[in-house]
One Martini backbone bead per residue (centre of mass of N, CA, C, O) as a GRO file, in nm:
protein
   74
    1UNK     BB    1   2.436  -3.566   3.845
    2UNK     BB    2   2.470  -3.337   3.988
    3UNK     BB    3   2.584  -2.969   3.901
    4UNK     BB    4   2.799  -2.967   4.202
    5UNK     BB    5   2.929  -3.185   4.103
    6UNK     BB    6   3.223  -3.357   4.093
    7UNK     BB    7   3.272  -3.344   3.730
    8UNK     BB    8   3.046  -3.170   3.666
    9UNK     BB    9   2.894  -3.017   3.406
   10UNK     BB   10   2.814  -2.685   3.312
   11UNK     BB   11   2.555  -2.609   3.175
   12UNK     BB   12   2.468  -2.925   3.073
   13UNK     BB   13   2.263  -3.038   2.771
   14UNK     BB   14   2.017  -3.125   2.588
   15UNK     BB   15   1.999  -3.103   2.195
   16UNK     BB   16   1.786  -3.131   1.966
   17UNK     BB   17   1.773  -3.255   1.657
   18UNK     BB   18   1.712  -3.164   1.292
   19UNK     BB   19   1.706  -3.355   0.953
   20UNK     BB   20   1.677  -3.329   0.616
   21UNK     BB   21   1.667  -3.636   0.462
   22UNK     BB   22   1.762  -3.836   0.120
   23UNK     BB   23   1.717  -4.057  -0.133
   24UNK     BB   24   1.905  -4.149  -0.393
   25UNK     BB   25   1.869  -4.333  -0.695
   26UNK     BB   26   2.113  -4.479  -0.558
   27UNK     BB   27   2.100  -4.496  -0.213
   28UNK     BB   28   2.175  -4.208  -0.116
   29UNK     BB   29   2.225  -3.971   0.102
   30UNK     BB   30   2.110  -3.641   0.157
   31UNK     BB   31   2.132  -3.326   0.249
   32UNK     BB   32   1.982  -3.024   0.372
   33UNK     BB   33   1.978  -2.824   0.599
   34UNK     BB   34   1.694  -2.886   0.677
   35UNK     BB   35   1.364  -2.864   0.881
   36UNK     BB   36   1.118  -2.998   0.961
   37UNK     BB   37   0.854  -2.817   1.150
   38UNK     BB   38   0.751  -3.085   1.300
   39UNK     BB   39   1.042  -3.169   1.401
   40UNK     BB   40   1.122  -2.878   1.538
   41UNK     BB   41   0.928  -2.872   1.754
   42UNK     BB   42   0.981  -3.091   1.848
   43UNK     BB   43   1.271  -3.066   1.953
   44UNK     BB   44   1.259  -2.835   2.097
   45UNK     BB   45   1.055  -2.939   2.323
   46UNK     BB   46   1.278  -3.142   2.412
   47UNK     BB   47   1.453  -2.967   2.501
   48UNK     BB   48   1.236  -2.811   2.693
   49UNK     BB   49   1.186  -3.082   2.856
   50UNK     BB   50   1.429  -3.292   2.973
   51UNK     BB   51   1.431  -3.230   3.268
   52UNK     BB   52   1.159  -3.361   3.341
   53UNK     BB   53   1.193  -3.619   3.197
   54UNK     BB   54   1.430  -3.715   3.371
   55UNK     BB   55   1.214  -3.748   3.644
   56UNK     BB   56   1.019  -3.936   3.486
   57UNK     BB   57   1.282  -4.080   3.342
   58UNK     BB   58   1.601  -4.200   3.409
   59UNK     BB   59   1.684  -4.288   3.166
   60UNK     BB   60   1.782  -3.998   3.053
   61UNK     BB   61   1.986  -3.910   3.263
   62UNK     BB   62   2.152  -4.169   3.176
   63UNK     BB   63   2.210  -4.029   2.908
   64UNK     BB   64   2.336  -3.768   2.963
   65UNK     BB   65   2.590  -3.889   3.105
   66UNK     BB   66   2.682  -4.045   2.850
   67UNK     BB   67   2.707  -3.762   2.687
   68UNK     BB   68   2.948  -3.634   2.885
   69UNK     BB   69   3.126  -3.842   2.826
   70UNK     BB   70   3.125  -3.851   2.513
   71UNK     BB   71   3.250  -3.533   2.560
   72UNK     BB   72   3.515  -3.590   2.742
   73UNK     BB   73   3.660  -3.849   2.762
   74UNK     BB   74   3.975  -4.008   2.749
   0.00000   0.00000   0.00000
């Protein structure tokens, strides 16, 4: 959906995170609110890549239009 039609989230995008979990000796996750510097990276990358990506490869596009619903919802 251009970003001028109507309906359509003016500067909506999408934003990759990333954050490192472990899991502990009883097998549950554990957040540490810290990124591995090559998965933020990675991560960053994604974020300001995202418009290019979703021309050439239009699932991207198609992931964002649901990122949207998802964020408006019923």
């Amino acid at each position: 959906m251009p970003v001028d039609s109507p309906g359509s989230l003016r500067g909506a995008a999408v934003k990759a995170m990333t954050e490192e979990d472990y899991l502990t000796a009883s097998g549950a996750r554990e957040h540490t609110g810290k990124a591995n510097p090559a998965a933020q990276h990675w991560a960053d990358l994604m974020t300001a890549k995202y418009d290019e990506l979703s021309v050439a490869d239009p699932i991207f596009g198609q992931l964002r239009n649901c990122m949207e619903l998802a964020v408006v919802g019923p």
